[in-house]
C-alpha positions as CSV (number, residue, x, y, z in Angstrom):
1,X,33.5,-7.6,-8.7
2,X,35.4,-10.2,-7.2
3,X,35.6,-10.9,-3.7
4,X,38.2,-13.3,-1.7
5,X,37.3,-14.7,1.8
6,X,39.9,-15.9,4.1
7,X,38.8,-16.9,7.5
8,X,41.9,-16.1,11.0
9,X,41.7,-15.0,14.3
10,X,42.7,-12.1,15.9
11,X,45.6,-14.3,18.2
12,X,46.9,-15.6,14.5
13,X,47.4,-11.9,13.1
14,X,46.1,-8.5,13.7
15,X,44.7,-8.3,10.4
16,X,42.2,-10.8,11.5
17,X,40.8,-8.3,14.8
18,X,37.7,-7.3,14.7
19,X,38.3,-3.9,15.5
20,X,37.5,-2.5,12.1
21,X,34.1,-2.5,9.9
22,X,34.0,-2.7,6.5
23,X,31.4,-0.2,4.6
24,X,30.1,0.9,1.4
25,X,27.9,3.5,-0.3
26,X,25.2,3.2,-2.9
27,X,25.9,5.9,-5.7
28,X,22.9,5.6,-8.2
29,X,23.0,6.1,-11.4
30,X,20.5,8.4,-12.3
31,X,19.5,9.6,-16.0
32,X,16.0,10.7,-18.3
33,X,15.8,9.1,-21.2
34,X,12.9,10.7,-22.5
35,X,12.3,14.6,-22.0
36,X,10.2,15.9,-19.5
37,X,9.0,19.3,-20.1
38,X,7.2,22.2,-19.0
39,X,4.2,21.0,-15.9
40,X,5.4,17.4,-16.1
41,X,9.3,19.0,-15.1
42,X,7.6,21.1,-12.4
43,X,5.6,18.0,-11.2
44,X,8.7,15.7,-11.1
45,X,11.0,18.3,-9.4
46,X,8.0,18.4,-6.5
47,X,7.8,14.9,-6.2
48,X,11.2,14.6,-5.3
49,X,12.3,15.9,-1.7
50,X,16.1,15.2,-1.8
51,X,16.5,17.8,-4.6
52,X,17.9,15.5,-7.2
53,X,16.1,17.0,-10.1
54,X,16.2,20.6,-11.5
55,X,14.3,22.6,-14.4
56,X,15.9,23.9,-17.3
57,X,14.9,26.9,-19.1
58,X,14.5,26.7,-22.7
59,X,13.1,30.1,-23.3
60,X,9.5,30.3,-25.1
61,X,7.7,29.5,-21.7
62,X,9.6,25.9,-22.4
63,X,11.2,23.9,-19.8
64,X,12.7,20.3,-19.1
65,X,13.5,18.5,-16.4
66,X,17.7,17.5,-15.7
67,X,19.6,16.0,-13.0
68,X,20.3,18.5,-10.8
69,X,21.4,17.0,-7.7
């Protein structure tokens, strides 16, 4: 990223008010490397209020843990 500053006043220009905010918004980046599976998935999922993981069923009483969320 790259970022220029340049210092006014609002009398100079308008663009140079401070009337406006400037914001931002984290967006991680979430991934599992390694599988989770089966009571370690469940465990995980609990752990976790906001909902950001989910269990998949693989059939055979087998499941992982993905990124749901």
């Amino acid at each position: 990223m790259e970022l220029i500053c340049e210092k006014g006043i609002g009398k100079t220009h308008a663009k140079w008010s401070p009337v406006c905010t400037a914001f931002y918004r984290l967006m991680p980046d979430i991934r599992i490397v390694q599988p989770i599976e089966n009571e370690d998935a469940r465990e995980l999922k609990a752990l976790c209020p906001l909902g950001v993981f989910d269990i998949e069923d693989l059939g055979k009483n087998k499941s992982r843990a993905v990124v749901g969320n």
